[in-house]
C-alpha positions, 0 to 999 in steps of 0.5 A: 502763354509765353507773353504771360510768363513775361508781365501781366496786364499791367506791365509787371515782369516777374522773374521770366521777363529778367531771365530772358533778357539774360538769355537773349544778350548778343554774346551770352554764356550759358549752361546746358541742364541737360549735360551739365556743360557750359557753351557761348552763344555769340548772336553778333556778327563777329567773330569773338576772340580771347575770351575767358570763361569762369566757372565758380560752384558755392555752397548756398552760403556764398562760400567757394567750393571750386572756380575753374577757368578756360579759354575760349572763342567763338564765331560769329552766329554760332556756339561754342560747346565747352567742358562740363561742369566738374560737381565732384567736390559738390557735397551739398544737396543745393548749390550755386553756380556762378558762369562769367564770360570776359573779354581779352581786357578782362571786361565782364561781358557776361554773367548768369547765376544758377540755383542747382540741385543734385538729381531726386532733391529739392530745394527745401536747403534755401530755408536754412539761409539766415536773414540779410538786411540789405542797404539801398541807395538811390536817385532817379534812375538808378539804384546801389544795392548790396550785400553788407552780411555774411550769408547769401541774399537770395532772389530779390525782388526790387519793386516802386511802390507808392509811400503813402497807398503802398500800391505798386507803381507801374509800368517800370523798368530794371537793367536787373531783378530777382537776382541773387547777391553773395555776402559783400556782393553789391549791384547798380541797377538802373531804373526806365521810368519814362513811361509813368503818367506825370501824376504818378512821377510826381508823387512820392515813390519808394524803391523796395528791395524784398527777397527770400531770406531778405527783410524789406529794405526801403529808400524814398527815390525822388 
């Protein structure tokens, strides 16, 4: 059951394979739904000093409703339980949440976004986001995807598919995928395909990029 949640019989992934492979990074920053507040996970063995913690809440539009900022650390193979989340300036029925984790260089180390909804709604405010077209540049292994609008491109899906059946390629691998870009926001993903027949490398592929308020974008990958 769990293995389903992951990929199919055919190695597809969805959206539960890339949420773990955020979740089981060594150092990882993470929030607890249960009370709101946010905690470090350092599965290393080290300790981890000079950290910083940021905490951005946005409306669904990508606008910045507050950021807070604190210091931390944590020992190795342990948590470290910080402050909650102040949602007090949240007027909205959904919202955003934005977690970074960075080290004392100011390195990201860490980052997870939240899709969150006050206690008795849902998520029905996401259809009120505007359309976004997304630009995409490529080569073989990697892909620039960003975020030229003012509104939020939500949950978006990059897929290989093949230019002339427009059937799925498979199995391929991303650093990243259903994830979610603010406005001017821009993201490198690379791409495993080593594990494709030479048959299907050699024939003519296209990365698509496809999300919830995001039209179909498409670039020809060699």
């Amino acid at each position: 059951a769990l293995r389903g949640q992951f990929y199919d019989v055919f190695l597809e992934q969805n959206g539960g394979f890339y949420g773990q492979q955020h979740g089981a990074v060594p150092l990882h920053i993470q929030l607890n739904l249960n009370d709101s507040s946010t905690c470090i996970v350092n599965q290393t063995l080290f300790d981890q000093k000079d950290l910083s913690v940021s905490a951005e809440l946005l409306d669904i539009h990508g606008k910045l409703i507050s950021e807070e900022k604190v210091p931390a650390s944590v020992k190795a193979n342990s948590v470290t339980v910080l402050r909650k989340v102040n949602t007090q300036l949240v007027t909205d029925d959904v919202f955003f949440l934005r977690l970074r984790l960075k080290d004392k260089d100011g390195a990201l180390k860490d980052e997870n976004f939240y899709w969150l909804a006050k206690a008795g709604k849902n998520y029905e405010k996401l259809n009120e986001l505007k359309p976004v077209e997304l630009q995409i540049e490529s080569d073989q292994n990697a892909a620039q995807l960003s975020n030229p609008s003012g509104e939020t491109a939500f949950f978006i899906r990059l897929k290989l598919v093949d230019e002339k059946s427009g059937e799925l390629v498979l199995p391929v691998f991303m650093s990243d995928n259903y994830l979610t870009l603010l406005p001017g926001e821009k993201k490198k993903i690379t791409i495993d395909r080593s594990l494709l027949p030479e048959s299907v490398k050699a024939k003519s592929l296209l990365l698509v990029a496809e999300g919830w308020n995001a039209m179909p974008k498409s670039v020809k990958i060699d």
